[in-house]
N, C-alpha and C positions, 0 to 999 in steps of 0.2 A: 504494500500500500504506500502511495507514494506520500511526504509530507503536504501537507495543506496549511501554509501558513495562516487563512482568513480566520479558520477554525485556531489555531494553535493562538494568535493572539487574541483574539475575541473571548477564549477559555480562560487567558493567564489570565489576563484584564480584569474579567468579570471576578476573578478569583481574588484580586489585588488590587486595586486601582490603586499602587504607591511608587514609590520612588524604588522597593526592592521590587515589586512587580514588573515594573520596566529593568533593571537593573540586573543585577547580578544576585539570583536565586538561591544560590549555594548558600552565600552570607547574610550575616541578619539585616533588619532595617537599620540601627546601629551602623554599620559598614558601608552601607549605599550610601549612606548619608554623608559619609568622607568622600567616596567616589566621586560623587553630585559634588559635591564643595571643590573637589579637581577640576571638575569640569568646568566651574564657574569661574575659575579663575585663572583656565585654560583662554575661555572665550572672552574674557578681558583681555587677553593679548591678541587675541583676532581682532576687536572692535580696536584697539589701541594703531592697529598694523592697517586698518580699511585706511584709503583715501580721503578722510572726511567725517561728518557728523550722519549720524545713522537717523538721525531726523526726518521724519516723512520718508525715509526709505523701503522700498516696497520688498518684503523678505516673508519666503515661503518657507515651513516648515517642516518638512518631509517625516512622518514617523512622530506625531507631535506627542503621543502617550500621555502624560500625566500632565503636561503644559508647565515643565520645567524651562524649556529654551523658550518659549512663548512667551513667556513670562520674563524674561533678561531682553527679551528685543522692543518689548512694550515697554519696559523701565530706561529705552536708549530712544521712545517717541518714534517707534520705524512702523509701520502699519504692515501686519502680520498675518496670515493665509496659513492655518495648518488643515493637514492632510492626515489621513490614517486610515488603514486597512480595518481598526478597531472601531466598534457603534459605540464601545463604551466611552471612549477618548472623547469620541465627537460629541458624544449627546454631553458628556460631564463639560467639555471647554466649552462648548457653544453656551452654557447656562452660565459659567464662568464669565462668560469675555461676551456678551452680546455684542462688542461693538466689531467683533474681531471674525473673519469667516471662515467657519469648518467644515471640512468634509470628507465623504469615505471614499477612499482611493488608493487604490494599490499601484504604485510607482513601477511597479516590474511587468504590470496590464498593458498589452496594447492602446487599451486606449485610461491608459495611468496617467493622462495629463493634465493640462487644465487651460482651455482650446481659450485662444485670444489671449491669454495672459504669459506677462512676464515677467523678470523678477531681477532688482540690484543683488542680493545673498539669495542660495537656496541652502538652507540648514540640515543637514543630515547627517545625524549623530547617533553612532551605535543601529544604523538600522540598514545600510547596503548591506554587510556580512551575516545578516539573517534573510538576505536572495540567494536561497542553496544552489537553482537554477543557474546554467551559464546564460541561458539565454534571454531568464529573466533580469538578470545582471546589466546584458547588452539593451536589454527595452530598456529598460531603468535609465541607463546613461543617453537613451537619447531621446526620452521623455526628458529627463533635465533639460537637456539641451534644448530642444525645441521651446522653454518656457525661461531662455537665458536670452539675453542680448550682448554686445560690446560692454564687457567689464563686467560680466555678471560674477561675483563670485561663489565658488561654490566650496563648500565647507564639511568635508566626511573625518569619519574614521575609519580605521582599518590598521592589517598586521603590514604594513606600507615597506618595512625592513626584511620581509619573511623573504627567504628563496623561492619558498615555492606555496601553491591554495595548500589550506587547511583546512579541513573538516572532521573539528572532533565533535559534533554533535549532529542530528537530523535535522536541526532547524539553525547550525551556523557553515558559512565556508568564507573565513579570512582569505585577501587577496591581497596580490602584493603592488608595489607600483609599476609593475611592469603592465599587467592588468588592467591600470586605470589606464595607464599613459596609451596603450592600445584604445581603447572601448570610448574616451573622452576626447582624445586626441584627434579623430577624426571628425568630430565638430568643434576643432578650435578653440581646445582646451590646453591649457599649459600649467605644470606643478609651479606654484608662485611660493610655498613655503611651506616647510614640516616641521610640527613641535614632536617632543616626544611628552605623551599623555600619560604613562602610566607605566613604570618600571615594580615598582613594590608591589602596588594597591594592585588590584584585579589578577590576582592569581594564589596559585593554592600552594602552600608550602609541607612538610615534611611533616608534621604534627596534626595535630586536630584542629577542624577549621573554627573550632570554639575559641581556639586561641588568637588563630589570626584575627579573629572580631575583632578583640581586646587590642591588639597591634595597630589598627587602623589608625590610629592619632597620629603615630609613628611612622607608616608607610607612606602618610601623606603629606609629613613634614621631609621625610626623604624621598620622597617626589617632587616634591618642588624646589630642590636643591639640584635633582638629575637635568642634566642637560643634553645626555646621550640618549638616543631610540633605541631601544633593542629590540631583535626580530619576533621574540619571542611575547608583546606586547605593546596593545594599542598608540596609537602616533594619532596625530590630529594634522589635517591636512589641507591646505587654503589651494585650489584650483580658478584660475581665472578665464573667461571666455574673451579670448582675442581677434576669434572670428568674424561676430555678430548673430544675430540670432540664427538657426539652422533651421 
């Protein structure tokens, strides 16, 4: 039986609506909650590194889940468009953010896009490496596109340093930047800069992962000391369109 992502996130979601629901399962709510505070202070240096003030900037959210990133691009006055495969995401932000538009769409669909529109940032964070599909992979990158213009940036994660895909679960397959620079690259896409996101935090170590809970404070103070990617752990990745829209 093949995986069904609509079903798989529609299940977690409804089971979760948190920050470890979208997050990392293994560990507690505790732990996301470092993870999420990485990340925030990841994409402070993404807003720090744009061109400008993100003021009235028009920025789609790909994978919006719990309306964590939703929420940082509305605190930077950008006007905000999330997207999700999940009914639970949509119906809980749309009651959240009336002012803000959501809707159910899978980004790896042929028709995953959102016809007429486009976008200064498309945000997608932690959710290309749960398209198992290669081919879902390839819609994915050219439904972005098609909703990109001159300068759009576009902003993922991914194992960006691995040698080669990885798939150690049914519902993930890490890719590397060889990958993207293929699959983006032909609609006029170019690697504009890579952080490394996460060396300590998000992985399992030797002991019981009751412990590593506990350690989170820790992994995250030496995380943001790291300034090296390693292949074995997510990198955060700024992509820019130099083409124009496709």
């Amino acid at each position: 039986m093949s995986f069904d992502p609509v079903d798989y996130w529609n299940n977690r979601l409804d089971r979760e609506f948190t920050l470890r629901g979208v997050g990392h399962t293994v560990f507690s709510n505790s732990y996301n909650h470092w993870l999420y505070a990485r990340k925030d202070r990841m994409l402070k240096q993404v807003f720090a590194g744009l061109p400008g003030s993100l003021t009235g900037q028009q920025v789609l959210d790909i994978g919006c889940g719990t309306g964590f990133f939703v929420q940082r691009y509305l605190d930077q006055q950008a006007n905000v468009t999330g997207v999700d495969i999940s009914r639970k995401s949509i119906t809980e932000l749309g009651r959240k953010h009336p002012d803000s538009s959501f809707r159910e769409l899978n980004i790896s669909a042929p028709d995953g896009r959102l016809s007429d529109r486009n976008f200064d940032i498309i945000n997608m964070w932690d959710v290309m490496y749960h398209i198992v599909d290669d081919r879902g992979f390839e819609q994915a990158c050219a439904n972005i596109a098609s909703m990109s213009r001159e300068g759009t940036r576009f902003v993922v994660t991914d194992l960006f340093e691995s040698d080669g895909v990885i798939r150690p679960a049914e519902h993930v397959a890490f890719r590397t930047r060889r990958e993207y620079a293929d699959a983006l690259g032909r609609f006029g896409f170019v690697e504009e800069r890579t952080y490394p996101l996460y060396r300590f935090l998000n992985r399992s170590f030797p002991w019981p992962d009751a412990i590593t809970n506990l350690l989170a404070p820790l992994f995250y103070t030496l995380d943001n000391l790291n300034r090296k990617s390693v292949p074995y752990n997510l990198c955060l990745s700024v992509w820019v369109c130099r083409k124009g829209k496709s």
